[in-house]
KOLVEX-97565 format. One line per field, with one value per residue: x, y, z of N, C-alpha, C in turn; residue number from 1; residue in one letter. Coordinates in Angstrom, 1 decimal, decimal comma, padded with zeros to 4 digits. Example, Ala and Ser with C-alpha at 12.3 -4.5 7.8 and 13.67 -1.06 7.14 Angstrom:
// KOLVEX-97565
n_u 013,2|012,8
n_v -005,7|-002,2
n_w 007,8|007,1
ca_u 012,3|013,7
ca_v -004,5|-001,1
ca_w 007,8|007,1
c_u 013,2|012,9
c_v -003,3|000,0
c_w 007,8|007,9
k 1|2
r A|S
//
This chain:
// KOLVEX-97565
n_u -008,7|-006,3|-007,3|-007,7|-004,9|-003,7|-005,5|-004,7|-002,0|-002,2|-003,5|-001,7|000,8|-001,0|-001,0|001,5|002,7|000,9|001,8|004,7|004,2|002,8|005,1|006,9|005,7|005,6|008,3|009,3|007,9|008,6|011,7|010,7|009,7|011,9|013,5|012,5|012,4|015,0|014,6|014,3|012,2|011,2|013,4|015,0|014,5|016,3|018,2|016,2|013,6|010,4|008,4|005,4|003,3|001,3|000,4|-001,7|-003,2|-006,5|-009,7|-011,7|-014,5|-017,0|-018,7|-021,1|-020,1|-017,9|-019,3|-020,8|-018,7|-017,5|-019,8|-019,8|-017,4|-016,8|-014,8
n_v -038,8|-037,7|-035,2|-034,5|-034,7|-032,3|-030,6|-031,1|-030,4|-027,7|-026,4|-027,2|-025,5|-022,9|-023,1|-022,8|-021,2|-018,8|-019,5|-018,6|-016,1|-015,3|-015,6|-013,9|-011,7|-011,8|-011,3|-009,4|-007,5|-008,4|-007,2|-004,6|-003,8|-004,3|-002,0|000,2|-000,3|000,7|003,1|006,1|008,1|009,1|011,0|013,8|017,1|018,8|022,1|025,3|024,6|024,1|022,8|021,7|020,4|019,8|019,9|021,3|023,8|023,5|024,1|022,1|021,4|019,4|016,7|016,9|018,8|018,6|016,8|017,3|019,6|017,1|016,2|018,1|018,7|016,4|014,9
n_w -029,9|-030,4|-029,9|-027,4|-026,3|-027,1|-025,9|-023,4|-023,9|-024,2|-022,1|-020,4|-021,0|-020,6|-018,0|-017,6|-018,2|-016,5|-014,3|-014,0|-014,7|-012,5|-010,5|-011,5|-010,9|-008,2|-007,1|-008,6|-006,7|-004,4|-005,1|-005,4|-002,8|-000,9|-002,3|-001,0|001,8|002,7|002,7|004,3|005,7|007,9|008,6|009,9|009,5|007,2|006,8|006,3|007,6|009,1|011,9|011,5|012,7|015,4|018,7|019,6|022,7|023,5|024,6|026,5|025,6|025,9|025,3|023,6|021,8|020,3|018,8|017,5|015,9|014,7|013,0|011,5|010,1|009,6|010,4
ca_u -007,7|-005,3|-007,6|-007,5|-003,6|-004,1|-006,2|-004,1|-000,9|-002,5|-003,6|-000,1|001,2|-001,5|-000,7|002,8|002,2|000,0|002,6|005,5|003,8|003,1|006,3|007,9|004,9|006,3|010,0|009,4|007,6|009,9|012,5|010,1|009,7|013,6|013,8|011,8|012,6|016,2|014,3|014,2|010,9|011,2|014,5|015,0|014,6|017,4|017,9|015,2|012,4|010,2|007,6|004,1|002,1|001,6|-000,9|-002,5|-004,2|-007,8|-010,5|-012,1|-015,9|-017,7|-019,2|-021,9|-019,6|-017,2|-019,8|-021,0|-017,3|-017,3|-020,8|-020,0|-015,9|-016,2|-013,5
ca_v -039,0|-036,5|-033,7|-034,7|-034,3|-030,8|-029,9|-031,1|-029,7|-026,3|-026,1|-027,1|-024,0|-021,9|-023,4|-022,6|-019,0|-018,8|-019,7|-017,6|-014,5|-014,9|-015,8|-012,9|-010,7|-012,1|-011,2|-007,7|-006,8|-008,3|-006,1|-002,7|-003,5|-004,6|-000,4|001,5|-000,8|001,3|004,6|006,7|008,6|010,1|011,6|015,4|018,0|020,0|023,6|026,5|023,4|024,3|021,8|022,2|019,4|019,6|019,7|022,9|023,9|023,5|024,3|020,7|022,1|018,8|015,7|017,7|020,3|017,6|015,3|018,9|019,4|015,8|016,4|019,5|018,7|015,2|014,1
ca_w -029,0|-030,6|-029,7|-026,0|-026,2|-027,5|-025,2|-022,4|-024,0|-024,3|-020,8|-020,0|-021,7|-020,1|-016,2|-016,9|-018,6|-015,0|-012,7|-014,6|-014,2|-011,0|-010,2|-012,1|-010,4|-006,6|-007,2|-008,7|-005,7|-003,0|-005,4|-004,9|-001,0|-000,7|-002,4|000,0|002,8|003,3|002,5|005,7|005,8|008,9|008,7|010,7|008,2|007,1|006,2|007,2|008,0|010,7|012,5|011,5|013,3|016,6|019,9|019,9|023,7|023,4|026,0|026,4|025,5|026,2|024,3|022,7|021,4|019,8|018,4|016,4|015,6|013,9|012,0|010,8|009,3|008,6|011,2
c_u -006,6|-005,6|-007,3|-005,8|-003,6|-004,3|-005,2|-002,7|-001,4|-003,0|-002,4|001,0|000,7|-000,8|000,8|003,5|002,3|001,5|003,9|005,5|003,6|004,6|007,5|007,1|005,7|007,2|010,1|008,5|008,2|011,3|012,0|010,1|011,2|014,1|013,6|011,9|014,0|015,8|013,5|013,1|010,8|012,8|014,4|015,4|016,2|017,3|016,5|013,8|011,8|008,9|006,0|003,2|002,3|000,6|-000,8|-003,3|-005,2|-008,3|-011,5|-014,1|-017,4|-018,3|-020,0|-021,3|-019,0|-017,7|-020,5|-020,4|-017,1|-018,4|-020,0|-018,5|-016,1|-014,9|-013,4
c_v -037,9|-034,9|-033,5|-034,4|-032,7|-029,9|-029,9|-030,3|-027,9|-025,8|-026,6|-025,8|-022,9|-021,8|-022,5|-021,2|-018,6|-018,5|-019,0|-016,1|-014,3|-014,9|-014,6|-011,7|-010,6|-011,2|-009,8|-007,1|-006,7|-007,8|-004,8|-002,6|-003,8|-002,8|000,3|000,4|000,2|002,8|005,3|008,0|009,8|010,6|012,8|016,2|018,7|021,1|024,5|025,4|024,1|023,0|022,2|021,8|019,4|019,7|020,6|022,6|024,4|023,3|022,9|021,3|020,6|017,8|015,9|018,4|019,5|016,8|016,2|018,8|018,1|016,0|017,3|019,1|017,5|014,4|013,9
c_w -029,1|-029,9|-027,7|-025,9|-026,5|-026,3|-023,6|-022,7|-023,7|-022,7|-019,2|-019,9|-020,7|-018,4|-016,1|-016,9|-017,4|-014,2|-013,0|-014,2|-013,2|-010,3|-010,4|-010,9|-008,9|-006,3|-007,5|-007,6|-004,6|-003,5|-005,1|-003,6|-000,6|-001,0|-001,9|001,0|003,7|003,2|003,9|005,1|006,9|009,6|009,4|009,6|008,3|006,3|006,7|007,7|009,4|010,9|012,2|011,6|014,7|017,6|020,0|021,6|023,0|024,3|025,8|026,7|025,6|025,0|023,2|021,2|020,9|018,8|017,2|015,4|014,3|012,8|011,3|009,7|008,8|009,4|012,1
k 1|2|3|4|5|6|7|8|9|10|11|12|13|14|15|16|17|18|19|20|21|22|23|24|25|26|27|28|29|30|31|32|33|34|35|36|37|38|39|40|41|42|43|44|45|46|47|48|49|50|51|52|53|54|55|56|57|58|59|60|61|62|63|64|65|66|67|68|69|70|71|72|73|74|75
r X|X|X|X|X|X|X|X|X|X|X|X|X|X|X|X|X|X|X|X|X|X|X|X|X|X|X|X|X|X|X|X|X|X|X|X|X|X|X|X|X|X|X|X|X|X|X|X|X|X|X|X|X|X|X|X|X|X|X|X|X|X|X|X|X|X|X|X|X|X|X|X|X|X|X
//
């Protein structure tokens, strides 16, 4: 009978280990996303910055010629 106490105490301990850590895990995450939640990303560069993503004109060379294009890069 004692060992049955044991066993339930010990898997008392473990549950509460369990649900601790998670609990601690939760809280320091909605602290890391609460940090970069006010972190502006796409802010307007400053100083000599120039732009270097953008829609290039391209001669629209047909489904064939595209589907190439994709084999060949990977994209």
């Amino acid at each position: 009978m004692k060992s049955w106490f044991g066993l339930i105490a010990h898997t008392l301990k473990v549950f509460i280990l369990f649900t601790g850590c998670t609990i601690l895990f939760y809280y320091g995450i909605m602290w890391i996303n609460e940090e970069y939640e006010s972190y502006h990303r796409y802010d307007a560069p400053e100083g000599a910055a120039i732009k270097v993503s953008g829609a290039s004109v391209q001669n629209d060379g047909g489904m064939l010629e595209r589907l190439l294009l994709f084999y060949l890069n990977g994209e």
